[in-house]
C-alpha positions as CSV (number, residue, x, y, z in Angstrom):
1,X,-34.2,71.5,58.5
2,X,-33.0,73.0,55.5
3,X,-30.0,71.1,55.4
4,X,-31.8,68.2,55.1
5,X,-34.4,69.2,52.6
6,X,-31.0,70.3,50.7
7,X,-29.5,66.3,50.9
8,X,-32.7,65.1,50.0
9,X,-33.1,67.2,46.6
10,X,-29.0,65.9,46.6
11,X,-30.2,62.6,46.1
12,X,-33.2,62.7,44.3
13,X,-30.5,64.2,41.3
14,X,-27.8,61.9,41.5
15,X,-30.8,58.6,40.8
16,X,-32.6,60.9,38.0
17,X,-28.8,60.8,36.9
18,X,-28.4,57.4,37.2
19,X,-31.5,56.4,35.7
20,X,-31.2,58.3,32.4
21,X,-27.4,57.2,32.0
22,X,-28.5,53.5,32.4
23,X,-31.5,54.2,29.7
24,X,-29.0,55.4,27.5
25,X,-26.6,52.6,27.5
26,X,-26.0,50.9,25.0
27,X,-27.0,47.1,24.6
28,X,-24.0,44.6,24.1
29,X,-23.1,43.5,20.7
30,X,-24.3,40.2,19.7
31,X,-21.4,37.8,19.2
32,X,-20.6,36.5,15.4
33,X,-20.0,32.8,15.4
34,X,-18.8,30.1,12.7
35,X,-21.7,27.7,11.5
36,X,-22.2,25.6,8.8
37,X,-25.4,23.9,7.4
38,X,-25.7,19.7,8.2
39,X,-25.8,18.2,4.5
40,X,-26.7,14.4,5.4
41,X,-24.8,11.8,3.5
42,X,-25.8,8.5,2.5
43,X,-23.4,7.7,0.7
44,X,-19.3,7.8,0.6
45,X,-16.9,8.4,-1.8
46,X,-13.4,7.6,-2.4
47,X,-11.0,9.0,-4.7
48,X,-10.5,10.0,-7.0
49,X,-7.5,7.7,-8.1
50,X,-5.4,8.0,-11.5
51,X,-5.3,5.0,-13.6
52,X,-4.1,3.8,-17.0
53,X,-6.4,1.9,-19.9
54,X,-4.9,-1.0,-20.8
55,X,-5.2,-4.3,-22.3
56,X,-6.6,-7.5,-20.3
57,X,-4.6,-9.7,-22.6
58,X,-1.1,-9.6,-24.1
59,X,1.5,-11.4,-25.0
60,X,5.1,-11.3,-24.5
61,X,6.9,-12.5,-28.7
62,X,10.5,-13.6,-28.6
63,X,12.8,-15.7,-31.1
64,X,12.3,-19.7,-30.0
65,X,16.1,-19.8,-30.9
66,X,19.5,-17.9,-29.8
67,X,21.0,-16.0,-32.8
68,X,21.6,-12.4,-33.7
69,X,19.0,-9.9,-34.4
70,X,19.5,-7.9,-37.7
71,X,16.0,-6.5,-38.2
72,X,12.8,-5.2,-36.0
73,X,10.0,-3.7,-38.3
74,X,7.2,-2.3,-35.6
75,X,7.8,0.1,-32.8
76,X,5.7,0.7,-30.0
77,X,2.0,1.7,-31.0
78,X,2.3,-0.1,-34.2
79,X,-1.1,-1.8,-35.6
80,X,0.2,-5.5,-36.6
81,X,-2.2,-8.3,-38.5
82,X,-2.1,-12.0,-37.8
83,X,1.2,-13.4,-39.4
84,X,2.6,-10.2,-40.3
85,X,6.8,-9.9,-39.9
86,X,7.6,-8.3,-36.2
87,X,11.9,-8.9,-36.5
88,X,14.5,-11.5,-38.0
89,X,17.4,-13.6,-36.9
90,X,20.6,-14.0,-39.0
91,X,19.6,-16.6,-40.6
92,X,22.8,-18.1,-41.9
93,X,23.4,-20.5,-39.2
94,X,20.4,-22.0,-39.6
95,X,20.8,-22.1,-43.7
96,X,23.6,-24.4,-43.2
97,X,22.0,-26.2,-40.9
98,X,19.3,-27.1,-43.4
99,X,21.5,-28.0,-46.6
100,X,23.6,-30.1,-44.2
101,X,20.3,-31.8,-43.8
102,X,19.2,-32.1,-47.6
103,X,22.6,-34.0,-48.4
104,X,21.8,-36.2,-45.4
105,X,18.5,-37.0,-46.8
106,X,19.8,-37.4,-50.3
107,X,22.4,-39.6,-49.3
108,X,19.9,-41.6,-47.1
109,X,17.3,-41.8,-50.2
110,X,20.1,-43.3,-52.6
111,X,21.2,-45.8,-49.9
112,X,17.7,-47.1,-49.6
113,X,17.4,-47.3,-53.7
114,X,20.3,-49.3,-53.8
115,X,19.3,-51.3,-50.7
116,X,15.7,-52.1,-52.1
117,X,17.0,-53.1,-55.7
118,X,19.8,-55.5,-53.5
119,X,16.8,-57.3,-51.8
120,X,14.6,-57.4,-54.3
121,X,16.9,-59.5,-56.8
122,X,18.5,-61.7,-53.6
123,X,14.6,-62.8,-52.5
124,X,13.6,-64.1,-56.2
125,X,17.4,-66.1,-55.9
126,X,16.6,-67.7,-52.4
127,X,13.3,-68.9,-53.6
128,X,14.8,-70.6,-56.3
129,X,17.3,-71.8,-53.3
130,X,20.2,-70.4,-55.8
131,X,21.5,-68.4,-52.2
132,X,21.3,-69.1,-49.1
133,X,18.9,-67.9,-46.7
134,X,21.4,-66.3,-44.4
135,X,22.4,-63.9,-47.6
136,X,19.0,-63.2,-48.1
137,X,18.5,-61.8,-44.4
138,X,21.1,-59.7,-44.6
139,X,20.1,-57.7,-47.5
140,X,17.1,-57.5,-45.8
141,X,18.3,-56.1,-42.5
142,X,20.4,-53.4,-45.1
143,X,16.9,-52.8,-46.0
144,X,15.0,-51.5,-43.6
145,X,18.0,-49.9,-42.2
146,X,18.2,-47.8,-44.9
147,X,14.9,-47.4,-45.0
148,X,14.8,-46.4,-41.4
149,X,17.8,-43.8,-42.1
150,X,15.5,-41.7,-45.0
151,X,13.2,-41.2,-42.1
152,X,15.7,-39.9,-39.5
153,X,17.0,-37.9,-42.5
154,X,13.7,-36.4,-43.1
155,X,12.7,-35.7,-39.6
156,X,16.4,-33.7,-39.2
157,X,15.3,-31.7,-42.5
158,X,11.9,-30.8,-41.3
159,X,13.7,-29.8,-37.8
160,X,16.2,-27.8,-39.8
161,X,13.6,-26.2,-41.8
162,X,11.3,-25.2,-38.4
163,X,14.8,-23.4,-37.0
164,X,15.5,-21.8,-40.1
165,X,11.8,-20.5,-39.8
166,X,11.9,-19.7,-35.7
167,X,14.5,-16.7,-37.5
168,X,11.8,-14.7,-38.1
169,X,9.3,-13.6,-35.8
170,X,5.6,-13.2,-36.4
171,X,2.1,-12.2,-34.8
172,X,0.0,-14.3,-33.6
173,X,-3.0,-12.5,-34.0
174,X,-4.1,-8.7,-34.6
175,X,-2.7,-6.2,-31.8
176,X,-0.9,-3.6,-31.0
177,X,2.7,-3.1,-29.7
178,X,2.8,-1.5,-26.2
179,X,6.9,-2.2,-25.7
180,X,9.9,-3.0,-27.0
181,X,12.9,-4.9,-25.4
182,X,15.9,-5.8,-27.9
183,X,17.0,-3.8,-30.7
184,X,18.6,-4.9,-34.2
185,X,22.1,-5.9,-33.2
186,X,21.5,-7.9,-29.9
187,X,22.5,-11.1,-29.6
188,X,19.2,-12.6,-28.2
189,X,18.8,-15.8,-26.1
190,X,15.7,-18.6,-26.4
191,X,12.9,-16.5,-25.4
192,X,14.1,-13.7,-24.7
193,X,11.3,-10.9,-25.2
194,X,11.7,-8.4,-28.1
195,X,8.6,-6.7,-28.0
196,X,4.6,-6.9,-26.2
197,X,1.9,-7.5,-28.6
198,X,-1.7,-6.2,-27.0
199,X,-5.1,-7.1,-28.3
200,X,-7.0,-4.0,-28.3
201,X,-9.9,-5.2,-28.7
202,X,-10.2,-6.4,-24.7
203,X,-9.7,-3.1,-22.9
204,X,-9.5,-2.5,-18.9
205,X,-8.6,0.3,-16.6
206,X,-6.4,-0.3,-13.9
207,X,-6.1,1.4,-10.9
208,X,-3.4,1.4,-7.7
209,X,-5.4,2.3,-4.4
210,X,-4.3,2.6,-0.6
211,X,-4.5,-1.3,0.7
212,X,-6.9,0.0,3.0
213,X,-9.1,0.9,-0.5
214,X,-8.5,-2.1,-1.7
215,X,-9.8,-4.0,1.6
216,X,-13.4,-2.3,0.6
217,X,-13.4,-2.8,-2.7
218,X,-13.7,-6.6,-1.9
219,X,-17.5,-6.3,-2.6
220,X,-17.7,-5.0,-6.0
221,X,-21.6,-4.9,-5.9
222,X,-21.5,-2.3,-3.3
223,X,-20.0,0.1,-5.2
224,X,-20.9,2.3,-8.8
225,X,-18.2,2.7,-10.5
226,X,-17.3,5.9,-12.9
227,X,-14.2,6.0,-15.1
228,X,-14.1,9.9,-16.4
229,X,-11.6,11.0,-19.3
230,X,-11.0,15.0,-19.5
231,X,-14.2,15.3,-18.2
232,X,-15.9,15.1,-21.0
233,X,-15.9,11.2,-21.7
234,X,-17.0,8.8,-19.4
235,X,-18.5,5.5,-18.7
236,X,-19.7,3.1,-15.7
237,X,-17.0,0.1,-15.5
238,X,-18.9,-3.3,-15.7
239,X,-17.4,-4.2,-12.4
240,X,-14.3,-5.4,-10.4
241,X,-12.3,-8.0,-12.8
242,X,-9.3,-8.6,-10.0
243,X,-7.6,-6.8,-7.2
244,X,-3.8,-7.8,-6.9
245,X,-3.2,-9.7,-3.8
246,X,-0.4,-8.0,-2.3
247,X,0.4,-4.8,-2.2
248,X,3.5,-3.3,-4.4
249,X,6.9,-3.3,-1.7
250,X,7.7,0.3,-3.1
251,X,4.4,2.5,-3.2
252,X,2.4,-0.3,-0.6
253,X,-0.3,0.2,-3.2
254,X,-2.5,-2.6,-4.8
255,X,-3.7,-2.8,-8.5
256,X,-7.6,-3.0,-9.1
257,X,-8.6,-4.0,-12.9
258,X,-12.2,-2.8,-14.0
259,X,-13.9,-4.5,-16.5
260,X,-15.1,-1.8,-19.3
261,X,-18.1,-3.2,-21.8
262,X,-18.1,-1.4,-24.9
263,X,-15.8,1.2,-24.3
264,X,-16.0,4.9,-26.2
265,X,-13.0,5.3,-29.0
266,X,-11.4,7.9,-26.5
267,X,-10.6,4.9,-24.1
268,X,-7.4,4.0,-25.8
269,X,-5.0,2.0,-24.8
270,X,-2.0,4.4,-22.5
271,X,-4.9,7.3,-21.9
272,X,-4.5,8.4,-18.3
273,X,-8.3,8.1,-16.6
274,X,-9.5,9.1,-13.2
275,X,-12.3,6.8,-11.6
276,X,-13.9,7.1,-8.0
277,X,-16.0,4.9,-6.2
278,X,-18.9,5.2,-4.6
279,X,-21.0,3.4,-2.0
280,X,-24.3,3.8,0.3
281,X,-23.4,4.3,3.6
282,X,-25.8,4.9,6.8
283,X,-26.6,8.0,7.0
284,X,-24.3,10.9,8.8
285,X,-23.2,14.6,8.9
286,X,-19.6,15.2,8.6
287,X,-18.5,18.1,11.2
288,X,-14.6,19.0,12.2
289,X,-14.0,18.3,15.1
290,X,-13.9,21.8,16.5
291,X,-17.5,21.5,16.6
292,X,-17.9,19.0,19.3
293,X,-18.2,19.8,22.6
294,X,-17.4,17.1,25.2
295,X,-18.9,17.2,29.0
296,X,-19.8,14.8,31.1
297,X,-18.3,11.7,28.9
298,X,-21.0,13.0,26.4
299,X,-20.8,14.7,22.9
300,X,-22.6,18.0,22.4
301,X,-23.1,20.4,19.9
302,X,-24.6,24.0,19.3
303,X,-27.4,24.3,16.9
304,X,-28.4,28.4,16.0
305,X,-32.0,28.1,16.2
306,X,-34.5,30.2,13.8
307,X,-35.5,32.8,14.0
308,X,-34.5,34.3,16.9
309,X,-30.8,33.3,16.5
310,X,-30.1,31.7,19.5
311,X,-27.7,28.8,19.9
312,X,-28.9,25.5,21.8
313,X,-27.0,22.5,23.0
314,X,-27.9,19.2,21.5
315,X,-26.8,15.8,22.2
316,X,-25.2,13.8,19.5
317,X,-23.8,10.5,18.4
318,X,-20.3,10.3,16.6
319,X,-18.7,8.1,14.2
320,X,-16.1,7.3,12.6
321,X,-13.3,10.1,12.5
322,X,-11.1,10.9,9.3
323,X,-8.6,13.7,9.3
324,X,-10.2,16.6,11.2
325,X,-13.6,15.3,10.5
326,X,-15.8,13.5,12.8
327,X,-19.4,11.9,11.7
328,X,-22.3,12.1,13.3
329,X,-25.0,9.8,13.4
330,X,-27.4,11.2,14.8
331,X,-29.0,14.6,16.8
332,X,-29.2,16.6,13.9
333,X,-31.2,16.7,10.8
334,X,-30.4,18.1,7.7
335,X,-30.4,22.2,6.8
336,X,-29.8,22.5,10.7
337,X,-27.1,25.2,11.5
338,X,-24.2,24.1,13.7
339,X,-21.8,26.1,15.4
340,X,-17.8,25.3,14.3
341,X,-15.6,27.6,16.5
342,X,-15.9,29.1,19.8
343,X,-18.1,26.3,21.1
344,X,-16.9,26.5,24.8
345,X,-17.4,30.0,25.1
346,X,-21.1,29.8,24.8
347,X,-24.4,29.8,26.7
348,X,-27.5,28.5,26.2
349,X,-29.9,30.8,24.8
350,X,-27.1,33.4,23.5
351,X,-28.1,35.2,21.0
352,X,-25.5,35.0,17.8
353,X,-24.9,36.6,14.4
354,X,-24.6,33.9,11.9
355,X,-22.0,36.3,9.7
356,X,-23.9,36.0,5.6
């Protein structure tokens, strides 16, 4: 009997053990996870993409005529009026050219002097039938060939006079030089450009985008555009002017020109700008895509509810993916926490530490 009172007294120990060692356990450590905040987006932007101001209109000059180039008087970034002197052809070709054409046309003149005076005196003869008629017509015919000869003379002189002129080279109208392509010493051919006049006045930025880019910038009205200059400067562009048609064979990128209305002084032409693009778009979270959880064909993700910080799984609708982004629709609302990492290690209900 006593050794059984002795067992039980044994055993009545070992749970009073038991008991206070499981009291004083500790409780397991709640796990940290990586979370972010939903910000919903209704609208998308793209860029942004480097660009260059520069000039809707300008003009390539060159010399109407071949001939050697002596002198060029602007450079590139030069200010030129209307008419002013851009370079000059030797001009001694063309010299020649035109007195060969004054002795022509004095020759020409005293020929039809001599043959006016000749049938002026021979008609008052055959009306008094003194000559013949036959006489008469001839003189005649001398006449108004030699008549007929000042006129080819002077329409030689004026064409030796407008070549002597195509030897120098002058603006059009008021601009600026933005290149140059001959120097003084080159023997240049009809039309060959020397240098490109700009009007400054007429100002645009131009852009090279992605094709893809350039697919969605199709519908101007969609988008606001913003052209920003050292961030200090900057302006909404008026709208899409043109988008090249094909894309460039070396950088597969497509130019987009942007009409500018009353541009600041700072928007001169060569400054480098930056512009970007936006456009409404439904609204969506973006997420990477280590947040989604796939089961069942179906996309999940884990929302830390407050404020017992516990995670939940909630159904959601995806997008469009970009990089390591996916978007989704719809299943959460904005300010929600989701989960980021970890999410097929957890349960529902789990309690987490959302790390501050």
């Amino acid at each position: 009997m006593s050794a059984a009172r002795a067992l039980l007294l044994a055993l009545v120990v070992l749970l009073t053990a038991c008991r206070e060692e499981s009291a004083t356990a500790p409780a397991p450590p709640v796990r940290p996870v990586l979370s972010v905040v939903a910000t919903v987006q209704s609208a998308e932007q793209l860029g942004p993409f480097i660009g260059l101001i520069e000039p809707r209109y300008k003009t390539d000059l060159g010399f109407r005529i071949f001939g050697r180039m002596v002198a060029r008087f602007v450079d590139v970034g030069a200010v030129v009026k209307k008419g002013g002197e851009i370079a000059v052809l030797d001009p001694a070709v063309q010299a020649l050219a035109v007195r060969s054409a004054e002795a022509s046309l004095a020759n020409a003149e005293a020929q039809f002097v001599n043959a006016q005076a000749e049938e002026a005196r021979l008609k008052d003869l055959v009306q008094r039938n003194i000559i013949p008629q036959a006489q008469y017509d001839l003189s005649r015919r001398n006449f108004e060939t030699s008549q007929a000869n000042v006129t080819r003379a002077r329409a030689s002189l004026r064409k030796a006079q407008d070549a002597l002129g195509y030897t120098r080279l002058d603006a059009d109208f008021d601009g600026v030089v933005t290149a140059k392509w001959a120097e003084p010493g080159q023997v240049l051919t009809a039309g060959q450009k020397v240098i490109t006049l700009a009007r400054p006045e007429v100002r645009e930025a131009v852009i090279a985008v992605p094709n893809r880019i350039a697919e969605l910038l199709s519908h101007p009205n969609d988008f606001a555009i913003t052209v920003d200059l050292d961030r200090v400067v900057s302006m909404k562009a008026a709208g899409i002017r043109a988008i090249d048609p094909i894309a460039d064979p070396n950088t597969r990128t497509r130019n987009v020109y942007l009409t500018l209305n009353d541009p600041p002084t700072a928007f001169r032409l060569g400054v480098t700008v930056s512009v970007a693009f936006t456009r409404p778009v439904a609204p969506h979270v973006y997420l990477p895509e280590t947040a989604i959880l796939e089961k069942d064909g179906k996309s999940f993700v884990w929302v830390v509810e407050q404020p017992k910080s516990t995670v939940a799984l909630r159904a959601v609708t995806l997008g469009v993916r970009e990089d390591d982004k996916v978007a989704v629709t719809s299943g959460i609302s904005a300010a929600e926490r989701i989960v980021i990492a970890g999410v097929h290690s957890l349960a529902e209900g789990e309690p987490v530490k959302v790390p501050q």
